[in-house]
N, C-alpha and C positions, 0 to 999 in steps of 0.2 A: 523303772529308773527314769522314764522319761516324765513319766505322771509327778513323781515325786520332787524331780529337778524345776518340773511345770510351777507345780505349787508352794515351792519354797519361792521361786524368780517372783511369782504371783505377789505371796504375802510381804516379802521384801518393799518390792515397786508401791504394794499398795497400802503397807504400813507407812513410808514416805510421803503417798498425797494425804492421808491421816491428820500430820504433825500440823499442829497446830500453836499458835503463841496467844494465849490469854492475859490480860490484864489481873495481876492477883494470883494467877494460879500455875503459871509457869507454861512449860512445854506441855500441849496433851494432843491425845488422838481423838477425830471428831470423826465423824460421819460426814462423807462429802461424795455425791453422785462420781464425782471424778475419780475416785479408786475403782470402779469396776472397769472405767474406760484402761487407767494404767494396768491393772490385775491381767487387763485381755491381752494387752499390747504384751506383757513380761508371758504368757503361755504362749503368743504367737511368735516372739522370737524367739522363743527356749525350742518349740517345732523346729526352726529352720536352723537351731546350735544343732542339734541332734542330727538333721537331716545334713549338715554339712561334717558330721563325727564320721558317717553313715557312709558318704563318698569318698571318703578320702580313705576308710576302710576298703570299700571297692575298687579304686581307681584312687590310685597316691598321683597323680597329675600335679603339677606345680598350680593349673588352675582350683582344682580343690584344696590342696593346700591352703591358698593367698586366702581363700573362700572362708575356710575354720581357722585362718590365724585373725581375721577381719573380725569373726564371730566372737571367739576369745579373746582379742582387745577390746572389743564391744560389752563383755563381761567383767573385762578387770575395772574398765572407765565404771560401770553399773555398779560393782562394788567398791572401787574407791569412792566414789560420788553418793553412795548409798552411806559411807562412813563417814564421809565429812559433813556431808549435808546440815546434821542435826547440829554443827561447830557455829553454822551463822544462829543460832537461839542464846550460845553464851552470853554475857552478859562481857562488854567492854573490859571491866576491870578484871575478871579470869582469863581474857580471850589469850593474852601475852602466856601464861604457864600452862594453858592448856593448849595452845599450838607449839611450845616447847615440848610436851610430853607427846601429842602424834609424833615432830620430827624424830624425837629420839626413838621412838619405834618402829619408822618407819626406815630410819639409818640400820636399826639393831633389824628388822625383818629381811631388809635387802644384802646386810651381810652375809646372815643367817642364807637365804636363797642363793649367793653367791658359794659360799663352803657346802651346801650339797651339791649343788649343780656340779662344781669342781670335783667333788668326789664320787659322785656318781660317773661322772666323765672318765676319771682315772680308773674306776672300776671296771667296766666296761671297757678299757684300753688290756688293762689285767685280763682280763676272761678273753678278748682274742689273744691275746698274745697265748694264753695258755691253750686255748683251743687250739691255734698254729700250730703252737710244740706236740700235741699230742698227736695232731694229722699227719708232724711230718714223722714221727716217730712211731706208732700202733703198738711197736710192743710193749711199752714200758707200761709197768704197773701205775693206777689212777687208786686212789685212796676213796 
């Protein structure tokens, strides 16, 4: 898992220093000594996501905590920054509808993130409550 997390982070970061703007031929990916510098830097912080997954599995401490929520912001900025990036190559005259079409996806994603997260919360409130009832009660028949 960690190899694998390593090497998508890798290809990500390193398909970004890639992007290139040509004269005539649009957006393309080129060869540049600089992808293996970011490829190393996206496997050496995916080590220290892991190794902060890793603590907070052994020790839930609020310092390990702050530690993997700093790491997973650090992840979410890397992929939103990784999605927008390629937005500065449009070209002036689509920039206007195609930053209309991220916002509405990005409204429609955060609602969407908001109605699980809400239901998953309620669920989770349901399962103790029903755990409650069944611990205060043991005899009652469970289906």
């Amino acid at each position: 898992m960690v190899a694998s997390t390593g090497l998508g982070f890798a290809c990500m970061v390193a398909s970004l220093a890639a992007v290139r703007m040509s004269k005539g031929a649009g957006l393309q990916l080129q060869w540049h000594w600089s992808i293996l510098i970011f490829a190393g830097a996206a496997i050496f912080w995916n080590s220290r996501l892991w190794k902060a997954i890793w603590q907070v599995e052994d020790d839930a401490s609020g310092k390990a905590k702050r530690r993997l929520v700093f790491h997973l912001g650090a992840l979410v900025l890397l992929g939103v920054g990784a999605f927008l990036y390629p937005l500065l190559f449009v070209e002036s005259g689509y920039r206007h509808g195609v930053l209309e079409g991220v916002l509405t996806a990005a409204t429609f994603l955060s609602v969407l993130g908001w109605l699980l997260r809400t239901l998953a919360k309620g669920f989770a409130e349901a399962d103790a409550i029903e755990l409650e009832r069944q611990a205060s009660n043991p005899k009652q028949k469970t289906d």
